[in-house]
N, CA, C and O atoms as a CHARMM CRD file, in Angstrom:
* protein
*
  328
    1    1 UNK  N      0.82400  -1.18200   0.00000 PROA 1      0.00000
    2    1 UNK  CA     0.00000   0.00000   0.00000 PROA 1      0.00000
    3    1 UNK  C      0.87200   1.25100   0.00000 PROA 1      0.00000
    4    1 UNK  O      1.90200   1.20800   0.67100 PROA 1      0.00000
    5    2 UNK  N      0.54700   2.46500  -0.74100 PROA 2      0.00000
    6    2 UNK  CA     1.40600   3.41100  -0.92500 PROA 2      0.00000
    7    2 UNK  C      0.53100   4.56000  -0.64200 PROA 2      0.00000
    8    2 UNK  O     -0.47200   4.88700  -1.27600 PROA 2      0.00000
    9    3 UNK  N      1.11300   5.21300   0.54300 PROA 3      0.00000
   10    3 UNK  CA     0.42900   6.50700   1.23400 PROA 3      0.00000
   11    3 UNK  C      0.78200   7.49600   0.08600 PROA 3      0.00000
   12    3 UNK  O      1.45900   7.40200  -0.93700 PROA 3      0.00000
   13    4 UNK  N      0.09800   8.41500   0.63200 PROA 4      0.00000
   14    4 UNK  CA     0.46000   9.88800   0.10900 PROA 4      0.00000
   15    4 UNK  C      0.93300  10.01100  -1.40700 PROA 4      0.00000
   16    4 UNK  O      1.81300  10.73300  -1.87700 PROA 4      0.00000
   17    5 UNK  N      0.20100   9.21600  -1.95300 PROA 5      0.00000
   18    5 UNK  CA     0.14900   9.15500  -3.60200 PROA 5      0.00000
   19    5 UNK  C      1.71300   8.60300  -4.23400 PROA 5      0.00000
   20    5 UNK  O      1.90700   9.02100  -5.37600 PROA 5      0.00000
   21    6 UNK  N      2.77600   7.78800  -3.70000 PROA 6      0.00000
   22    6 UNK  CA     3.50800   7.34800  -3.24000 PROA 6      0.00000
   23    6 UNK  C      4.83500   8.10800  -3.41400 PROA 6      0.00000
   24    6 UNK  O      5.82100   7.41000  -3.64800 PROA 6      0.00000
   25    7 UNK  N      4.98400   9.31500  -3.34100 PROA 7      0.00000
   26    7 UNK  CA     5.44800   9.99500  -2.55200 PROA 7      0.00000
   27    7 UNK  C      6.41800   9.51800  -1.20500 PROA 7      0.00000
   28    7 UNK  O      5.89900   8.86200  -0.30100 PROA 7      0.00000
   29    8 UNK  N      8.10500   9.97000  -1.14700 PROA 8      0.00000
   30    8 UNK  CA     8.10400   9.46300   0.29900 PROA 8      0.00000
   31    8 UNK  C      8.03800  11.07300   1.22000 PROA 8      0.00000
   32    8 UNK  O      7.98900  12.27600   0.96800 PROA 8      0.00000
   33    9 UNK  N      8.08800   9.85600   2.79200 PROA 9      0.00000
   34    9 UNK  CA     7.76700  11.44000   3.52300 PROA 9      0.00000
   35    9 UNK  C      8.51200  11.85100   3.94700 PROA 9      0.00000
   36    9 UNK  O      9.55500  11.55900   3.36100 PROA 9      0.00000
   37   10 UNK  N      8.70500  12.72600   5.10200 PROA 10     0.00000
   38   10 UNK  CA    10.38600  13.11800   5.74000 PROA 10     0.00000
   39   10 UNK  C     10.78400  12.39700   5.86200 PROA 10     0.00000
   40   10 UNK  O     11.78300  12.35500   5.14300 PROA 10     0.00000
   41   11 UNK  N     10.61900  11.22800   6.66100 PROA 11     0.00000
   42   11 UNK  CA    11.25100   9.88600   7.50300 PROA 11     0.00000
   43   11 UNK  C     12.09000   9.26500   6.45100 PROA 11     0.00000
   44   11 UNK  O     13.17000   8.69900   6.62000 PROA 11     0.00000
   45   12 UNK  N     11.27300   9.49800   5.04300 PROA 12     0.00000
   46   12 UNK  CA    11.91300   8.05900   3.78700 PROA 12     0.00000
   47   12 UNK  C     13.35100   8.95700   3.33700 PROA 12     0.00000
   48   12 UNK  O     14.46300   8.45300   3.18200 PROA 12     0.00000
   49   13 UNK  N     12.95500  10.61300   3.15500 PROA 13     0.00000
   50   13 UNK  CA    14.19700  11.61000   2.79800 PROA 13     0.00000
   51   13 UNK  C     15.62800  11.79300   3.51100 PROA 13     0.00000
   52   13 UNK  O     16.77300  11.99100   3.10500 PROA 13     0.00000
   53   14 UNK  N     14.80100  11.57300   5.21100 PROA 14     0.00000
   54   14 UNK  CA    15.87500  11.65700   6.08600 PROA 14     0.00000
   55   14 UNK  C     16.49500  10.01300   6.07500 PROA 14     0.00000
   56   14 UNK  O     17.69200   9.91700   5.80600 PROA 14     0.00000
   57   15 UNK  N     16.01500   9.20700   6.25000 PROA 15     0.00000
   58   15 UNK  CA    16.60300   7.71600   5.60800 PROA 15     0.00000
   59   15 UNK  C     17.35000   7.86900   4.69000 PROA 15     0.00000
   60   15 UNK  O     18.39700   8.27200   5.19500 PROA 15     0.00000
   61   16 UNK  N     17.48200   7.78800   3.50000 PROA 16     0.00000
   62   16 UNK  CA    18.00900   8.06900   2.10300 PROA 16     0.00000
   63   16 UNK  C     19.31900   8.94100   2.47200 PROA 16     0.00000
   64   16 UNK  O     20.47600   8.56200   2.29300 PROA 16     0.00000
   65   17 UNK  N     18.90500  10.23000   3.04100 PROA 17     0.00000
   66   17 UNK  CA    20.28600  11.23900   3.29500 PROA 17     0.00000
   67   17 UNK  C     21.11000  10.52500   3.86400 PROA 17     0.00000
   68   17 UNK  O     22.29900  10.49400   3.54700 PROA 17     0.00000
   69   18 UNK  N     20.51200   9.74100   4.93500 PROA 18     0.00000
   70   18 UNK  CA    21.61100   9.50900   6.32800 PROA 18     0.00000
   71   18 UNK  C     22.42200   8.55100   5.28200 PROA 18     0.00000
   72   18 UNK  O     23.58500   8.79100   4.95700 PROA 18     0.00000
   73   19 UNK  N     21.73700   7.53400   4.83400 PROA 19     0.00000
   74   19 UNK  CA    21.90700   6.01100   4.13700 PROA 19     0.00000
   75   19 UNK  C     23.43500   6.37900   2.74900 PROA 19     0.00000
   76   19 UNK  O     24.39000   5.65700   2.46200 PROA 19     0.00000
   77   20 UNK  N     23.07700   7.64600   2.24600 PROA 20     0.00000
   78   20 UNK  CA    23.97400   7.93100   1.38000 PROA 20     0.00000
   79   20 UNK  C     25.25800   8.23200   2.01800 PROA 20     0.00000
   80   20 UNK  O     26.36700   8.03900   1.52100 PROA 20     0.00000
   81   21 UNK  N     24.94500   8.81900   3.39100 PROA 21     0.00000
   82   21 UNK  CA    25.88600   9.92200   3.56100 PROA 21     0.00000
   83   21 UNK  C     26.97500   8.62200   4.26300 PROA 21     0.00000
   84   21 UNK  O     28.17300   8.90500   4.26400 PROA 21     0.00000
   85   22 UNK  N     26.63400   7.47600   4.74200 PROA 22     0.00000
   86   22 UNK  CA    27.11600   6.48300   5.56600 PROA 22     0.00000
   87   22 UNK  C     27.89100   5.75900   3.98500 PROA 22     0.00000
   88   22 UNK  O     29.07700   5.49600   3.78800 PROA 22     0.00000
   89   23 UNK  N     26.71300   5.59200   3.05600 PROA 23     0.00000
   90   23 UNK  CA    27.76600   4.63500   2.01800 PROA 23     0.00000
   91   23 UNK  C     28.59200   5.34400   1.75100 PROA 23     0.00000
   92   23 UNK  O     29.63000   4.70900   1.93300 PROA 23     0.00000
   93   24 UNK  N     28.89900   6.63000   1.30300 PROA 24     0.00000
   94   24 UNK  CA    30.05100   7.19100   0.50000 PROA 24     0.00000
   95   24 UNK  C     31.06400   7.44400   1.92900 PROA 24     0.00000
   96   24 UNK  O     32.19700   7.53500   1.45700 PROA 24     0.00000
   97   25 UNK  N     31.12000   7.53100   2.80000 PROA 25     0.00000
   98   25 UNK  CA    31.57700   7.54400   3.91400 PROA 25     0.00000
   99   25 UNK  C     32.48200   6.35800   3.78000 PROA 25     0.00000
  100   25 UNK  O     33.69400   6.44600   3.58700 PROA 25     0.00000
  101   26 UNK  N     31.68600   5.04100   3.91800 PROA 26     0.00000
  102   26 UNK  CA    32.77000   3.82600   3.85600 PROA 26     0.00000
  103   26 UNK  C     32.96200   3.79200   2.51800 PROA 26     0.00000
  104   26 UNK  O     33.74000   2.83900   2.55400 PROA 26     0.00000
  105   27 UNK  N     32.88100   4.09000   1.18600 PROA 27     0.00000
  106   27 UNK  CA    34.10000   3.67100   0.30300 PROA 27     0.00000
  107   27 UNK  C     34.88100   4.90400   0.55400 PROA 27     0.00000
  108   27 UNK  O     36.01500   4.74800   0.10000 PROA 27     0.00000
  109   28 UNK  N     34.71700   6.12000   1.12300 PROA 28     0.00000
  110   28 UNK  CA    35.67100   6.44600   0.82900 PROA 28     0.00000
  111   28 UNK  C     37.03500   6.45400   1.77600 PROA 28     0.00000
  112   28 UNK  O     38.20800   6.77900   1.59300 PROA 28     0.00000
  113   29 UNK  N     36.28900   5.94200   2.84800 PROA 29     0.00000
  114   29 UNK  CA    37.39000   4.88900   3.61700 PROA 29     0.00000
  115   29 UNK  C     37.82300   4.15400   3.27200 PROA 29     0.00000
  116   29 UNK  O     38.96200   4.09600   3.73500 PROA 29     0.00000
  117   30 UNK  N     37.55200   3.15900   2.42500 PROA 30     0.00000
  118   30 UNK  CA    38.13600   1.93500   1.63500 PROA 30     0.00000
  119   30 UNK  C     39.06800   2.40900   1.18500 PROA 30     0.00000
  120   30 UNK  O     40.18100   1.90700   1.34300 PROA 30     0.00000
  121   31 UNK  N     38.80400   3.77800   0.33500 PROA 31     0.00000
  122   31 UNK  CA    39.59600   4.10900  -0.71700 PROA 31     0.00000
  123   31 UNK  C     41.41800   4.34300   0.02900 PROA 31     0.00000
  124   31 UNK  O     42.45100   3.92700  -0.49700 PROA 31     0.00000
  125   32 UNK  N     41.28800   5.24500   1.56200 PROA 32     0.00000
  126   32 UNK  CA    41.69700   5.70600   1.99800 PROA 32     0.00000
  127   32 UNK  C     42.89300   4.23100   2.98400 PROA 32     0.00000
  128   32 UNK  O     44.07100   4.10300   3.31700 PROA 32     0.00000
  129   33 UNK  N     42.02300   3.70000   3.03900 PROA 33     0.00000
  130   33 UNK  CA    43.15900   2.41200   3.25300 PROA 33     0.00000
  131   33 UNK  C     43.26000   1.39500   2.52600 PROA 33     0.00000
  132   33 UNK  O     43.59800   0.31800   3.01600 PROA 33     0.00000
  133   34 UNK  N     43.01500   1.52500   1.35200 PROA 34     0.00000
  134   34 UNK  CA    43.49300   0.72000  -0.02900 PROA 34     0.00000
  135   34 UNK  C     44.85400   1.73400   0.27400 PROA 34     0.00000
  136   34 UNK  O     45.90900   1.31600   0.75000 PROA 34     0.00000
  137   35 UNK  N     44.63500   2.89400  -0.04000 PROA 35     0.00000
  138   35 UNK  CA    46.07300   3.76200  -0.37700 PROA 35     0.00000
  139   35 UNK  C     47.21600   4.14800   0.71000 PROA 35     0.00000
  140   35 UNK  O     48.27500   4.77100   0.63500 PROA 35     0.00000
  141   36 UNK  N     46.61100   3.58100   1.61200 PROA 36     0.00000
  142   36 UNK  CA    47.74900   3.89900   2.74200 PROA 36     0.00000
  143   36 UNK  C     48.81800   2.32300   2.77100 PROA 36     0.00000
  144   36 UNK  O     50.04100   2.24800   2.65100 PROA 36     0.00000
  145   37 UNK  N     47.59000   0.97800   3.01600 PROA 37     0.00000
  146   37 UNK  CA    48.00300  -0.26900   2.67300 PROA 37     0.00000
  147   37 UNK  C     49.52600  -0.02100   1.46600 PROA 37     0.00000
  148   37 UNK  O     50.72700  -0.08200   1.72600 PROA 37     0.00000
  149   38 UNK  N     48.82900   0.25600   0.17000 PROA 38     0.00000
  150   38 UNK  CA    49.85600   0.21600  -0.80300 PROA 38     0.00000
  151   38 UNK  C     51.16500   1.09200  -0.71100 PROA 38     0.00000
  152   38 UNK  O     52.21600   0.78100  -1.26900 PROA 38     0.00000
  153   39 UNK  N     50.98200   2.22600   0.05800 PROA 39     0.00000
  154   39 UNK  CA    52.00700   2.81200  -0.07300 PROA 39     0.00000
  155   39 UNK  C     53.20400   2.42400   1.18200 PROA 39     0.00000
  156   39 UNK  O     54.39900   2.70500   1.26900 PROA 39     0.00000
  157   40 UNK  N     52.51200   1.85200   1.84600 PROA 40     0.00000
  158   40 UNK  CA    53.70800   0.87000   3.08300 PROA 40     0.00000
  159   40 UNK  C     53.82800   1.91100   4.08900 PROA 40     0.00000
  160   40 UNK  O     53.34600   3.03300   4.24400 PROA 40     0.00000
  161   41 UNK  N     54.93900   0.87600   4.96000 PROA 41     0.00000
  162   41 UNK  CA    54.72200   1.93000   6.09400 PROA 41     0.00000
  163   41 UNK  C     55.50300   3.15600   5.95900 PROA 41     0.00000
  164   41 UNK  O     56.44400   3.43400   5.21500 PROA 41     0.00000
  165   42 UNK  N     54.76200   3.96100   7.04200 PROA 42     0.00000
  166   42 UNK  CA    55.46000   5.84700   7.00700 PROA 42     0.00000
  167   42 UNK  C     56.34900   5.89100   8.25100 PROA 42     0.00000
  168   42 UNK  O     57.32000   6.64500   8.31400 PROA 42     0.00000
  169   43 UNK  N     56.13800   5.40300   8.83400 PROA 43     0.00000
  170   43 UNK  CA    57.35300   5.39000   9.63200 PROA 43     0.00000
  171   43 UNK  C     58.79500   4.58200   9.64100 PROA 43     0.00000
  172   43 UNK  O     58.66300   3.38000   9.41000 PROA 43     0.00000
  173   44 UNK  N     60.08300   5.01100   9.85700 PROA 44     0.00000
  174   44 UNK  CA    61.28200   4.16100   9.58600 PROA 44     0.00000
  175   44 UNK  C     61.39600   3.04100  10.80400 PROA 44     0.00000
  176   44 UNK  O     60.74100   3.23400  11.82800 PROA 44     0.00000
  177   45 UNK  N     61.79700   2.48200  10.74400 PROA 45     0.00000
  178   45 UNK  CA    61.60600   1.61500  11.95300 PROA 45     0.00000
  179   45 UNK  C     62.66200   1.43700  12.40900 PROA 45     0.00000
  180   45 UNK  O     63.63900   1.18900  11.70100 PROA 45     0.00000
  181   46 UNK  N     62.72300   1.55200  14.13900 PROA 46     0.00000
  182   46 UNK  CA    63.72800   2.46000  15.43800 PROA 46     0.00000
  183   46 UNK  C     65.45200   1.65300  14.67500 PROA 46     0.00000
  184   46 UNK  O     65.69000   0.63300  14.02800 PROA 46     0.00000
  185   47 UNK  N     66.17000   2.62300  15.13500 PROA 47     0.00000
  186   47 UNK  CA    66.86600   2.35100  15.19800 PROA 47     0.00000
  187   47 UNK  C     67.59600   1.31800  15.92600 PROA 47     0.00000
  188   47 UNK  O     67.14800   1.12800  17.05700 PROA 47     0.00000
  189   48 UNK  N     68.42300   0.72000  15.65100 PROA 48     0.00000
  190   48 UNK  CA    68.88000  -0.68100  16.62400 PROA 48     0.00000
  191   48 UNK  C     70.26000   0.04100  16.95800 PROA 48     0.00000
  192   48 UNK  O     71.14700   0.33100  16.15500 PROA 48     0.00000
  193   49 UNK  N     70.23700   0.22900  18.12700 PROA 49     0.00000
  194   49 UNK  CA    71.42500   0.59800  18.64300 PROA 49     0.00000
  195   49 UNK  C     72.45300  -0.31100  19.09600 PROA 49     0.00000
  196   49 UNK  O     71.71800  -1.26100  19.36600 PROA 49     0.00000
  197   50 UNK  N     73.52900  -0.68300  19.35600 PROA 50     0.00000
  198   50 UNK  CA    74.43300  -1.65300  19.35400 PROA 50     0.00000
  199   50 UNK  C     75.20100  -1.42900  21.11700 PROA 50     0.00000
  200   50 UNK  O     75.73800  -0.48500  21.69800 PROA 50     0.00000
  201   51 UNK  N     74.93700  -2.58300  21.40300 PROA 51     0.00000
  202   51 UNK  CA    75.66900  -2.90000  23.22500 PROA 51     0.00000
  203   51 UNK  C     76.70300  -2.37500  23.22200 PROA 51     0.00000
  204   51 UNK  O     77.50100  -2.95700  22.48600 PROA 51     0.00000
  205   52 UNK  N     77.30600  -1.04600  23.98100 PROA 52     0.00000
  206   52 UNK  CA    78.81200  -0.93000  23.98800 PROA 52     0.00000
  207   52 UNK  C     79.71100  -2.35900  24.47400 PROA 52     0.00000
  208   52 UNK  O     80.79000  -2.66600  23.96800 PROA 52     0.00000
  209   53 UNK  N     79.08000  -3.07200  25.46100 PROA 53     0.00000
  210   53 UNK  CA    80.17100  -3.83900  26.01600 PROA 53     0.00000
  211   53 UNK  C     80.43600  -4.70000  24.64000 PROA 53     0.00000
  212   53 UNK  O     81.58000  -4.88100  24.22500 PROA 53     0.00000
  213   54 UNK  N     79.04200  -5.31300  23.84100 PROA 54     0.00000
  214   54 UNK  CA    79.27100  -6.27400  22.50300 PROA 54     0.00000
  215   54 UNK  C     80.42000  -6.02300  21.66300 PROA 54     0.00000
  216   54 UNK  O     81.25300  -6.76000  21.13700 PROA 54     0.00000
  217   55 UNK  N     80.22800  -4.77500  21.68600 PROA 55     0.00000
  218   55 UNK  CA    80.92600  -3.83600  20.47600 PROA 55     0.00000
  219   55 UNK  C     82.33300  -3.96800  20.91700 PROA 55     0.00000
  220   55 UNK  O     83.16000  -4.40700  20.11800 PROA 55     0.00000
  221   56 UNK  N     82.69000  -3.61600  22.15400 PROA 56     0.00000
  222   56 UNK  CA    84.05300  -3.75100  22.77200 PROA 56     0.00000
  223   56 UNK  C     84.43900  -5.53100  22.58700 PROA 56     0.00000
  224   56 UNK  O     85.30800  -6.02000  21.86400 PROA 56     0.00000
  225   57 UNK  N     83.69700  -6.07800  23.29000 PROA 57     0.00000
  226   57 UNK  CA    84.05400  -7.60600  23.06400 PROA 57     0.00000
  227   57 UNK  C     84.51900  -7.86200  21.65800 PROA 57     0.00000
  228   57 UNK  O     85.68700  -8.17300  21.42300 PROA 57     0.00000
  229   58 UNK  N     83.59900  -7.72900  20.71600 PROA 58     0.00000
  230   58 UNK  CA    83.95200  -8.06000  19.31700 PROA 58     0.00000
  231   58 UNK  C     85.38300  -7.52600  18.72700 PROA 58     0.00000
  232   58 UNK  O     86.06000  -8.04400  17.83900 PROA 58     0.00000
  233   59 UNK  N     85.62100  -6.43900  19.41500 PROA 59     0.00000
  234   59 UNK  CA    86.75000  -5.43300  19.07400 PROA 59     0.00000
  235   59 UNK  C     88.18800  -6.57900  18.97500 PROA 59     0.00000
  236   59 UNK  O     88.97500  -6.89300  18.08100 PROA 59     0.00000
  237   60 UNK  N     87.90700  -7.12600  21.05500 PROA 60     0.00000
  238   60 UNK  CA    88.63800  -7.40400  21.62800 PROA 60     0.00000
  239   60 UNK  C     88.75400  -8.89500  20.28500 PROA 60     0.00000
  240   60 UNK  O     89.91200  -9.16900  19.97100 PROA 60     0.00000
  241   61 UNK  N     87.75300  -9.65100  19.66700 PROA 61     0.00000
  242   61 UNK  CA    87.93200 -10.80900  19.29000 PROA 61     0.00000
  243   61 UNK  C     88.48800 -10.74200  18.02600 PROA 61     0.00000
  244   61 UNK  O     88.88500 -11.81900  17.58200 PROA 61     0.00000
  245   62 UNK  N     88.61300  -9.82900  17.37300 PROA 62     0.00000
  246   62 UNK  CA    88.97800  -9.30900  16.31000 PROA 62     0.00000
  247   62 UNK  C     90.29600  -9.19800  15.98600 PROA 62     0.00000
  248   62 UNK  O     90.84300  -9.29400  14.88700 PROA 62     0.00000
  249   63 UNK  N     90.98000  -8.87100  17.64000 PROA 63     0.00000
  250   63 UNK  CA    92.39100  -8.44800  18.00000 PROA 63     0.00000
  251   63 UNK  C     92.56500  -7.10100  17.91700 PROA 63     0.00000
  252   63 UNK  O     93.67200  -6.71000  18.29000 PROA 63     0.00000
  253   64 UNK  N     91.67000  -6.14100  17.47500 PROA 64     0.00000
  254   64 UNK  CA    92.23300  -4.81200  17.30900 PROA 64     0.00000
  255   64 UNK  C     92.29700  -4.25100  19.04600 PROA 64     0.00000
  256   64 UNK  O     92.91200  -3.23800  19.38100 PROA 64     0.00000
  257   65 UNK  N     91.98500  -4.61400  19.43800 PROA 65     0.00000
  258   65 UNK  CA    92.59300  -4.30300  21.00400 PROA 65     0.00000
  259   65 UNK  C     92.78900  -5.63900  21.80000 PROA 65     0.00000
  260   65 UNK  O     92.08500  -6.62400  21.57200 PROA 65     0.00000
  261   66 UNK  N     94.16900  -5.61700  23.11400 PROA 66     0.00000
  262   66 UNK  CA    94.55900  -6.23100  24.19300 PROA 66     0.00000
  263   66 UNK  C     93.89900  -6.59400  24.96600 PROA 66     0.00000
  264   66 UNK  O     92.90400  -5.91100  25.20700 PROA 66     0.00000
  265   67 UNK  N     94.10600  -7.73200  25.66500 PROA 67     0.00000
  266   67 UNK  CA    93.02700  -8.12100  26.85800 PROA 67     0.00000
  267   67 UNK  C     93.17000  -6.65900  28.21200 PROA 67     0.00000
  268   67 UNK  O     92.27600  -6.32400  28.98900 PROA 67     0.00000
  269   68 UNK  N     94.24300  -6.19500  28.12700 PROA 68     0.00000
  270   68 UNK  CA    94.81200  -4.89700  28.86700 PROA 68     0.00000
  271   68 UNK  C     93.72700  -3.90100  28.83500 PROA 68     0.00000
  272   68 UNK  O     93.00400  -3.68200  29.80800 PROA 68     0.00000
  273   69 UNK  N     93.59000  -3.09400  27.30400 PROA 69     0.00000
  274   69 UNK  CA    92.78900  -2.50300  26.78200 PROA 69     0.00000
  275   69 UNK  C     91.51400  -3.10900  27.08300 PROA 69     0.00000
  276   69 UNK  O     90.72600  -2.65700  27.91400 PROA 69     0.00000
  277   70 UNK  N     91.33300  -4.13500  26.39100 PROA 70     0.00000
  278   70 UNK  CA    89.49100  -4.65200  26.90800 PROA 70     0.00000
  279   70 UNK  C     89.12600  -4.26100  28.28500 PROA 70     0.00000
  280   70 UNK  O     88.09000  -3.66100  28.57000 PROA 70     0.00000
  281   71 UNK  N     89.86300  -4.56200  28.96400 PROA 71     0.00000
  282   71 UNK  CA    89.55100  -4.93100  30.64300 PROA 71     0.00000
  283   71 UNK  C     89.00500  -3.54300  30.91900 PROA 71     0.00000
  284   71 UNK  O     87.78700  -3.37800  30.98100 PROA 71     0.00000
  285   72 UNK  N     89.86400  -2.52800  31.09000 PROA 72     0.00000
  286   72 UNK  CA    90.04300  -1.15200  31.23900 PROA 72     0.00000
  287   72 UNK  C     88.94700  -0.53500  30.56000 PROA 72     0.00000
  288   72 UNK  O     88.16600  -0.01500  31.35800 PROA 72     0.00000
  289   73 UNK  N     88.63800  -0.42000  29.42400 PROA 73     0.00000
  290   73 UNK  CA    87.54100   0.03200  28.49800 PROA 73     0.00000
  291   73 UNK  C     86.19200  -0.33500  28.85000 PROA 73     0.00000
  292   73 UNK  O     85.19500   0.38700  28.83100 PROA 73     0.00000
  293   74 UNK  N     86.33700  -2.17500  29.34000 PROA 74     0.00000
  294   74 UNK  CA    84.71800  -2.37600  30.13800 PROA 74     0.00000
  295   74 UNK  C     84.29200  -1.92000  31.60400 PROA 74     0.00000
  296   74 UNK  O     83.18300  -1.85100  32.13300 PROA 74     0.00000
  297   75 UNK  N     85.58200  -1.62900  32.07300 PROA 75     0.00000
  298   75 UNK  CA    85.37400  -1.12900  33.46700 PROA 75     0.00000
  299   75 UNK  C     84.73300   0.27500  33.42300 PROA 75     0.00000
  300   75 UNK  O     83.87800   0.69200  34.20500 PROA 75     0.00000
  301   76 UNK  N     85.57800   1.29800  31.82000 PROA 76     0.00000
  302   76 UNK  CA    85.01400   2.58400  32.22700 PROA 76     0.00000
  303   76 UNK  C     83.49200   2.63000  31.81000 PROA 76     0.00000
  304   76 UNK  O     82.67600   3.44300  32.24400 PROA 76     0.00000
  305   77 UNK  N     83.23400   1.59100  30.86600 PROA 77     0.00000
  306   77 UNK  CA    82.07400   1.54900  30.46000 PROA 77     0.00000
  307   77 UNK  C     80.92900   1.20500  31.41000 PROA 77     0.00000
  308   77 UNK  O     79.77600   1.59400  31.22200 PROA 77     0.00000
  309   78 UNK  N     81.41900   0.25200  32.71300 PROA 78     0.00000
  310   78 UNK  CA    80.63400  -0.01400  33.48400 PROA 78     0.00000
  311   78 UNK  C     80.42500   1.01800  34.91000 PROA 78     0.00000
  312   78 UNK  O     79.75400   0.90900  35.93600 PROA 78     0.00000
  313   79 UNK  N     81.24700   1.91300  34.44800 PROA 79     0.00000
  314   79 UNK  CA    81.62900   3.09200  35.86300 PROA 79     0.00000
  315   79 UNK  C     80.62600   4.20400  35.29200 PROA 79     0.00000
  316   79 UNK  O     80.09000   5.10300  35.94100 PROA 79     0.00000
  317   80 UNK  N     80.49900   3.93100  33.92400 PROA 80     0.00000
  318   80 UNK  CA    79.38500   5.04400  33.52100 PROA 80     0.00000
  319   80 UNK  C     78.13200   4.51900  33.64000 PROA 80     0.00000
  320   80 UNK  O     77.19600   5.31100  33.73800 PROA 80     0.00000
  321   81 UNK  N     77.90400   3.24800  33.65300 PROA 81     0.00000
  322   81 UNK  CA    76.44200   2.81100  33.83900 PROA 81     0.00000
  323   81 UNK  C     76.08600   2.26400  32.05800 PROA 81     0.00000
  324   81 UNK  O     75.09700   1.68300  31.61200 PROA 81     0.00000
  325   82 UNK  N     77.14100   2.66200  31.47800 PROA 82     0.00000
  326   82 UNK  CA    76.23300   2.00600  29.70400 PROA 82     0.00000
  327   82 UNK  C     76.15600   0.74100  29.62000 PROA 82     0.00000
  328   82 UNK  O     75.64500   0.21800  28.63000 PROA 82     0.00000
């Protein structure tokens, strides 16, 4: 049955508005992380900073410094707290 010569009324207009305003809403969210997805991430990812004591050890295994030198170098390293 169709009121008001079928015609819609406010209720069917304000439906319709809301209904549009929600679909174009989500594609154009879609759209918006289709394009973020593809373009990868925006941030660099942290830096990896390297253990002084590792760094000294490796030094030491390397030979470019003495067990003399090692010793001394991890002590000041450990007098500073790094």
């Amino acid at each position: 049955m169709m009121y008001d010569g079928g015609h819609m009324g406010a209720l069917g207009w304000v439906g319709a508005t809301v209904g549009s305003v929600v679909f174009w809403a989500v594609i154009v969210g879609l759209i918006v992380l289709v394009v973020r997805n593809a373009r990868g991430p925006t941030a660099a990812p942290p830096a990896h900073r390297p253990d002084p004591e590792r760094m000294l050890a490796e030094r030491f295994a390397r030979g470019e410094i003495d067990e003399q030198e090692y010793r001394q170098r991890l002590q000041v390293l450990r007098d500073q707290g790094l």
